[in-house]
N, C-alpha and C positions, 0 to 999 in steps of 0.2 A: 689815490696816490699809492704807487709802491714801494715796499719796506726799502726798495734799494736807493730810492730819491731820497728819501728821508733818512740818510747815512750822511756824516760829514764825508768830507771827501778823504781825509785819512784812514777812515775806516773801510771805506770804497775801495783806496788803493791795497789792505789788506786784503780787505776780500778778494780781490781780484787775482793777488799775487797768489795767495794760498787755492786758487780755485784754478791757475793755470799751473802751479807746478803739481797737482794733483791730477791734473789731464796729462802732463807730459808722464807724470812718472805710472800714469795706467794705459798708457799709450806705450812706451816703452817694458813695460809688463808682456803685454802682447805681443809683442815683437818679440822677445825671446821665449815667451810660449807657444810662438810661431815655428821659432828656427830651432828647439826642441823637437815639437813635433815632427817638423822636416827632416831631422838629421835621424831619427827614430828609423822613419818609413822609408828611409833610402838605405840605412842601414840593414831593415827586413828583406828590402829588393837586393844588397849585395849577399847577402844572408842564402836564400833561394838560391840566387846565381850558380854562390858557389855548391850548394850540395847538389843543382844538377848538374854541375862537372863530377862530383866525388859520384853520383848514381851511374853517372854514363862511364867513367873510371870502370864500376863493379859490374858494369853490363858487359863491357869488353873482356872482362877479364874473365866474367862466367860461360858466356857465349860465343866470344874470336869476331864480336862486332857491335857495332853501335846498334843502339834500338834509334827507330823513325819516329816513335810515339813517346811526344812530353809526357803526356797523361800516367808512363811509365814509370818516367822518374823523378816525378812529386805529381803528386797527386791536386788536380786543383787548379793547375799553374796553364792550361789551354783556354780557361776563361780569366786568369788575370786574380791573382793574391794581393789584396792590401790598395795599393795603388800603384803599382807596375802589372802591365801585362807583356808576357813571356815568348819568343818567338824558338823555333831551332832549327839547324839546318844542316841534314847529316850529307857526307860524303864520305867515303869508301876510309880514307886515313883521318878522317878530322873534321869536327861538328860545332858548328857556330849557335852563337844564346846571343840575344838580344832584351833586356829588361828596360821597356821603357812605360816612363812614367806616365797616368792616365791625367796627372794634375798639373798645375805651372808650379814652376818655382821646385822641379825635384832633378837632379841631373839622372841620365841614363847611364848605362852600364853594355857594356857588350862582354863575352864571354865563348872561349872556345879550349875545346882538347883535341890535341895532335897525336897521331900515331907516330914514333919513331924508333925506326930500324936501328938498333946498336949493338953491331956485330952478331952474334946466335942472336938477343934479345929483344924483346919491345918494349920501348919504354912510353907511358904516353906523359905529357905535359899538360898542363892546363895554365887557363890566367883569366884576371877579369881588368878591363880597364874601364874607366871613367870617364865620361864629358868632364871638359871644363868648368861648363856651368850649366846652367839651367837647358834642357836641350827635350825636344821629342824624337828626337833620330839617336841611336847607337854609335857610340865612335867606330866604325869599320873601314878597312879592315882588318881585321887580328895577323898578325903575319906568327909564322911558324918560326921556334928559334933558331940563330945562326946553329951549325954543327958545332956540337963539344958543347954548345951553353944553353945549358935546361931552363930557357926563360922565353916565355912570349915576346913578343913586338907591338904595341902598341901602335897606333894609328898617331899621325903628326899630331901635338896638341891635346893628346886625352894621359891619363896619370894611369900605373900599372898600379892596382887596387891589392892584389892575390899574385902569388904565385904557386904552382903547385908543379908535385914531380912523383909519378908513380910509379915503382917497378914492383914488378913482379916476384 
């Protein structure tokens, strides 16, 4: 016979109650040592994102052009840091990032810097936007800002994360 049969049944329903709100409340533990850890590693991947805007910033400004080579400007990031791995995508005025996540449940990031002509000057811009939610594709594409306003464009649907504005 088991100890549990030979329990009146008040003591059954104690036990029971104290044995499920200690599942709920170590089930609920996990869950936010879940969505800790998520908010963590998606904040490392927004982290990256932005210092290879701030690298590709210092590459133009030392050189009068984008570098073609991630591997340039973090070290690391062509085989993938943490749990995003890293895309780029130079053109002549303006170079596109892509961090997306190698796990579920982490949203993606896209990320690009613009060259822009202001008057003698170059100015370039940068920005990172956000999936809405959990995604393995990059919100694309990044639009360049309206004239007069130093701010990216977000793609319909993703949130502007960063902004950035660098002169010379």
């Amino acid at each position: 016979m088991s100890k549990f049969s030979l329990l009146n049944s008040q003591k059954k329903w104690i036990y029971l109650s104290c044995s499920s709100i200690l599942l709920i409340l170590v089930t609920l533990g996990f869950f936010h040592f879940d969505n800790k850890i998520r908010r963590s590693q998606q904040a490392q991947g927004r982290s990256i994102l932005k210092s290879l805007i701030k690298n590709q910033n210092q590459q133009f400004r030392k050189y009068g052009k984008f570098t073609p080579n991630l591997e340039n400007l973090y070290r690391g990031t062509s085989k993938g840091i943490g749990t995003y791995q890293f895309k780029m995508t130079v053109e002549s005025d303006q170079v596109f990032f892509e961090a997306i996540p190698i796990i579920w449940r982490r949203v993606s990031y896209s990320g690009a810097i613009f060259k822009i002509k202001n008057n003698q000057s170059v100015i370039l811009v940068g920005g990172i936007c956000k999936s809405p939610r959990s995604s393995f594709t990059a919100p694309t594409p990044i639009q360049p800002p309206f004239p007069n306003f130093y701010q990216v464009r977000c793609p319909l649907d993703s949130e502007l994360m960063d902004s950035m504005k660098f002169i010379k």
